[in-house]
C-alpha positions as CSV (number, residue, x, y, z in Angstrom):
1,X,45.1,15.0,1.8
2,X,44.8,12.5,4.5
3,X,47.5,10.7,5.8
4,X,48.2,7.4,7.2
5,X,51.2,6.0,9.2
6,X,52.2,3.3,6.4
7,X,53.5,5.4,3.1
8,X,51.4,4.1,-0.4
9,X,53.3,2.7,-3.1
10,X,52.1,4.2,-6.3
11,X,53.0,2.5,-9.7
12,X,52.7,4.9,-12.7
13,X,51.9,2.9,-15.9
14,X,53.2,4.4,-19.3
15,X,52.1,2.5,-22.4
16,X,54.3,3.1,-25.3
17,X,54.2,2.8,-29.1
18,X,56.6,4.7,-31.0
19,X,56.9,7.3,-28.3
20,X,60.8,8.4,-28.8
21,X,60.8,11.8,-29.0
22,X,58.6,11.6,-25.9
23,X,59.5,9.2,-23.6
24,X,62.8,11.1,-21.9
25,X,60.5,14.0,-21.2
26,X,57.7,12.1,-19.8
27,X,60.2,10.3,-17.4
28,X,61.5,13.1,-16.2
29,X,58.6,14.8,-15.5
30,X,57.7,11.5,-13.5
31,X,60.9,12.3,-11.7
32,X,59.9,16.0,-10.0
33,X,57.1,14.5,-8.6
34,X,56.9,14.1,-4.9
35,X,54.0,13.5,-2.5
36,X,54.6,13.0,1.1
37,X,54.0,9.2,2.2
38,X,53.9,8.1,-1.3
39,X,56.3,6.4,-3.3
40,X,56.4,6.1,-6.9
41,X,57.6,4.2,-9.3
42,X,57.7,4.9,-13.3
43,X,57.0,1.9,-15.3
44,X,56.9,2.1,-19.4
45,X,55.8,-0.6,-21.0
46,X,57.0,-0.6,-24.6
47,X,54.4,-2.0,-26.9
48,X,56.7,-3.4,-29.4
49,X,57.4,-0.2,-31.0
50,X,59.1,-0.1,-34.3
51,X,61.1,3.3,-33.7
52,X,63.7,3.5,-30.8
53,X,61.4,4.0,-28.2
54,X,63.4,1.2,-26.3
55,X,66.4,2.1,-26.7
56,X,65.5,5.5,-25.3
57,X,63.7,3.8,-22.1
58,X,66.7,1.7,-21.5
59,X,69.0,5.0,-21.7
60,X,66.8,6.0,-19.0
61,X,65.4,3.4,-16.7
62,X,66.3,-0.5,-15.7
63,X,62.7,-0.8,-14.7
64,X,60.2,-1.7,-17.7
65,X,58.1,-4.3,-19.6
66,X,59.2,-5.0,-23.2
67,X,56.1,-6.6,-24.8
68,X,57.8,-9.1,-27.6
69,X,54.4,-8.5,-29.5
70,X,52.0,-5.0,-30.4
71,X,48.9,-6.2,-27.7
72,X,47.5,-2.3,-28.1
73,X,46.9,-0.4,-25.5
74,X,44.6,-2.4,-23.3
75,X,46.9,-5.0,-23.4
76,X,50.0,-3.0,-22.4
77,X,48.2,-1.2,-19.6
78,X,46.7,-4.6,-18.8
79,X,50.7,-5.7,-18.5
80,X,51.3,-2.8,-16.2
81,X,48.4,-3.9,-13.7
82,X,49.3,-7.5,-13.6
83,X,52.8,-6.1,-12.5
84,X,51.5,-3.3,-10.0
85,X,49.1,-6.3,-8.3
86,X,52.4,-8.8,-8.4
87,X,54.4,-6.4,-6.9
88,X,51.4,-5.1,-4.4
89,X,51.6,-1.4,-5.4
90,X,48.4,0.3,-3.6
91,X,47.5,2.6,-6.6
92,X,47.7,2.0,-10.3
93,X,48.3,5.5,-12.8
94,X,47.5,4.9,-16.4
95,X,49.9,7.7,-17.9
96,X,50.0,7.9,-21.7
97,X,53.6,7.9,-22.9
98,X,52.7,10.7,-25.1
99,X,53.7,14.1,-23.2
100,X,49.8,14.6,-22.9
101,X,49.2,14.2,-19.3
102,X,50.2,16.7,-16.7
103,X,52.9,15.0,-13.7
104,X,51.8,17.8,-11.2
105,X,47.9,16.3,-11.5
106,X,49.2,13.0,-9.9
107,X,48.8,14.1,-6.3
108,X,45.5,15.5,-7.0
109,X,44.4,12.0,-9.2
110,X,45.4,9.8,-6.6
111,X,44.1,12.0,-3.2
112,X,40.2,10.4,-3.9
113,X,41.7,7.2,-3.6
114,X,44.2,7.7,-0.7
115,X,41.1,9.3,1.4
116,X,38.9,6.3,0.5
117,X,36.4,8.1,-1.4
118,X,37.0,6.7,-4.7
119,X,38.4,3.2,-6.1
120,X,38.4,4.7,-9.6
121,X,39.7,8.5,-10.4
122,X,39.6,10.0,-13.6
123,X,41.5,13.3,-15.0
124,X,39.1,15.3,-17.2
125,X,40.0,17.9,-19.7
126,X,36.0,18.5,-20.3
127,X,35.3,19.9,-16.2
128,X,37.1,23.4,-16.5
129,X,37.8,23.3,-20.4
130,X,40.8,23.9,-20.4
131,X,44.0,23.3,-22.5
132,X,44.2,21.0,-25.0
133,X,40.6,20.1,-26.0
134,X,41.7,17.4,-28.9
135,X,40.0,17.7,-32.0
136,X,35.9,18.2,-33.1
137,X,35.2,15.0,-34.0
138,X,37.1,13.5,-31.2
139,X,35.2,15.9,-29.0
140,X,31.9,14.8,-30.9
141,X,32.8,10.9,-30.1
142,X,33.5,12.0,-26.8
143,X,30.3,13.5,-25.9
144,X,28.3,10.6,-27.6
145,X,29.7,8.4,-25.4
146,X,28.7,10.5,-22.6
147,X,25.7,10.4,-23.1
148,X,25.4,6.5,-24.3
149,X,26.7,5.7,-20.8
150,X,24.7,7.6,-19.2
151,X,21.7,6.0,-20.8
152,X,22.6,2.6,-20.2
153,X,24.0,2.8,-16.4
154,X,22.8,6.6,-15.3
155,X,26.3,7.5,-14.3
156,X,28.1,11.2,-16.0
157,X,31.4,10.8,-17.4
158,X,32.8,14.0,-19.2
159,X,36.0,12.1,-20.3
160,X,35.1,8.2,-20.6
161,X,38.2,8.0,-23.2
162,X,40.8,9.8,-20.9
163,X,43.9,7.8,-20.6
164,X,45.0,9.9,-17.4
165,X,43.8,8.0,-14.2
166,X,44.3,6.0,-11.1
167,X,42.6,2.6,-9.7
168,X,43.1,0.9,-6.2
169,X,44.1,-2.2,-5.5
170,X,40.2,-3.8,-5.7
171,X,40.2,-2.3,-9.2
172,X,43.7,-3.3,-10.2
173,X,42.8,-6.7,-9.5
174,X,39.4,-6.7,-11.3
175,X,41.3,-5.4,-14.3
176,X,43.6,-7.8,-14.2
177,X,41.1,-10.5,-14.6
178,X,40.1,-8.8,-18.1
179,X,40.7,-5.6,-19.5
180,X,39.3,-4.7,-23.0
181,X,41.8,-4.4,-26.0
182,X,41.8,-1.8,-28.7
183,X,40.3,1.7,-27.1
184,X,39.6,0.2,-23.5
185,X,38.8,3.4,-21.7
186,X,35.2,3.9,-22.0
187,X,34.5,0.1,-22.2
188,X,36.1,-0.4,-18.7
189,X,33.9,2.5,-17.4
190,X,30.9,-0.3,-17.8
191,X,33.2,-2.9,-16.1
192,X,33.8,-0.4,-12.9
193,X,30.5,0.6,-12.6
194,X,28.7,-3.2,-13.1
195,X,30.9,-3.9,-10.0
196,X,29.7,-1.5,-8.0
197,X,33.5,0.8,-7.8
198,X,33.3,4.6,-7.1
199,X,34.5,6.6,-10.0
200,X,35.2,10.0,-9.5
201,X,36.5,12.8,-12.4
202,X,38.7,15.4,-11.6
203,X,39.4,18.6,-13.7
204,X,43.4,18.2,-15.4
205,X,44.7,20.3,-18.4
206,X,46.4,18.3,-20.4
207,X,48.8,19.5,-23.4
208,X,49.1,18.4,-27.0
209,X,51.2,15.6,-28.0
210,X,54.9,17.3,-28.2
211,X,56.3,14.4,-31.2
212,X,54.7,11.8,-33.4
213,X,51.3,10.7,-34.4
214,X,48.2,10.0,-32.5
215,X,47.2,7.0,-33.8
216,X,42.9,8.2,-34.4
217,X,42.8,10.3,-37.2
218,X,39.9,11.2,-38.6
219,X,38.9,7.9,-40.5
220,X,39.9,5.9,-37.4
221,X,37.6,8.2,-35.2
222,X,34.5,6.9,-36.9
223,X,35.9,3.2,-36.4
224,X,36.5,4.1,-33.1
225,X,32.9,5.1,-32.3
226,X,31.7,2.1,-34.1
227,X,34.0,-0.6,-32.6
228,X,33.8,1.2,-29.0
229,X,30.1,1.1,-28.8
230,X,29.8,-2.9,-30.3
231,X,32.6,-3.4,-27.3
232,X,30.5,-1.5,-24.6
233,X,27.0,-3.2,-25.6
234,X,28.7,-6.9,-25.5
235,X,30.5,-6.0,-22.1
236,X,27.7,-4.7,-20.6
237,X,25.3,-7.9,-21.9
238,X,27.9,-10.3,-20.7
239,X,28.3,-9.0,-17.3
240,X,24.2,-8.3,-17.0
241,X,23.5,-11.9,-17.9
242,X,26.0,-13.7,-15.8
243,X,26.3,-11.5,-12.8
244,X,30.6,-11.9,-12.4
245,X,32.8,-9.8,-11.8
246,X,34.6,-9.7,-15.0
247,X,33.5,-9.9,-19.0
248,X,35.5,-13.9,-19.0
């Protein structure tokens, strides 16, 4: 990894709903990591959960966003960008609150970025295949969207709905402009690459959620697909038609 003189402040982003039995670990996985001229910061953004996912975050940390409404995921990470670009952090991590994602990956997410090859990194589970590997029909959805982006803007993505990834400071500003709702993962895939930002995957094994529920079971995968594609079509007409930056 390349280094500079000046060290990188690196804001990790952890959306959660209902994450209590989570949350502790998660944190203090965040805790053990250390990268030479980077500093990072642990940010949870509770998304008005109905358990005592706050409670547990306050135990921990005096640093956090307490949304006073559910905004869903895109809007808590969106929360978690406007604070990284207030507070000019150089890197954005989206890290799911879950006990999914793997700390030790953060060096490796975040090196594409710090080297200037990438403004957009993504951790993949779907490069090396290995560990957790979610569920058939998640798998299915995944691939489909594959292959739909592909069609419609000829770039490969192996894991468009990954959660686990890093975005510079041009990104965290475009996303802070707009950032789709619900299931904003592969939609803001169209928004990165309509701009013209580098996206780059990297292999991660990521883990089974350790507590709770995920929130797509197998109903809510089909509505997924459905809604997801109806978001990435209207996205990518909206920024085709106007030319901007953003979906506004």
């Amino acid at each position: 990894m390349e280094q500079t003189g000046t060290s990188k402040n690196v804001l990790i982003i952890i959306p959660c709903y209902n994450e209590e039995g989570n949350i502790a670990k998660v944190l203090a996985s965040l805790r053990s990591v250390s990268i030479p001229g980077v500093n990072i910061r642990a940010l949870p953004v509770n998304d008005s959960s109905k358990d005592n996912t706050l409670l547990e975050i306050k135990k921990l940390t005096s640093v956090y966003i307490n949304l006073p409404i559910n905004l869903g995921i895109g809007g808590a990470v969106q929360a978690g960008y406007k604070y990284a670009l207030k507070n000019n952090f150089d890197i954005a991590v989206q890290f799911d609150g879950d006990g999914q994602h793997p700390a030790d990956y953060i060096a490796r997410l975040i090196e594409p970025i710090l080297n200037n090859e990438s403004n957009v990194v993504i951790g993949s589970r779907f490069l090396d295949k290995q560990g957790f590997q979610s569920s058939a029909l998640r798998r299915f959805g995944i691939n489909y969207f594959k292959y739909l982006i592909k069609f419609m803007l000829g770039v490969t993505v192996t894991d468009s709905t990954s959660g686990f990834r890093a975005l510079d400071k041009k990104t965290i500003r475009l996303v802070c402009d707009y950032y789709p709702d619900t299931y904003p993962e592969p939609e803001a895939i169209v928004i990165y690459t309509l701009n013209a930002l580098k996206i780059k995957e990297i292999p991660v094994v990521m883990k089974d959620r350790e507590s709770g529920q995920s929130s797509i079971g197998s109903f809510s995968s089909i509505y997924y697909m459905i809604k997801v594609t109806l978001g990435i079509l209207f996205i990518y007409i909206r920024l085709k038609g106007n030319g901007k930056r953003s979906a506004l």
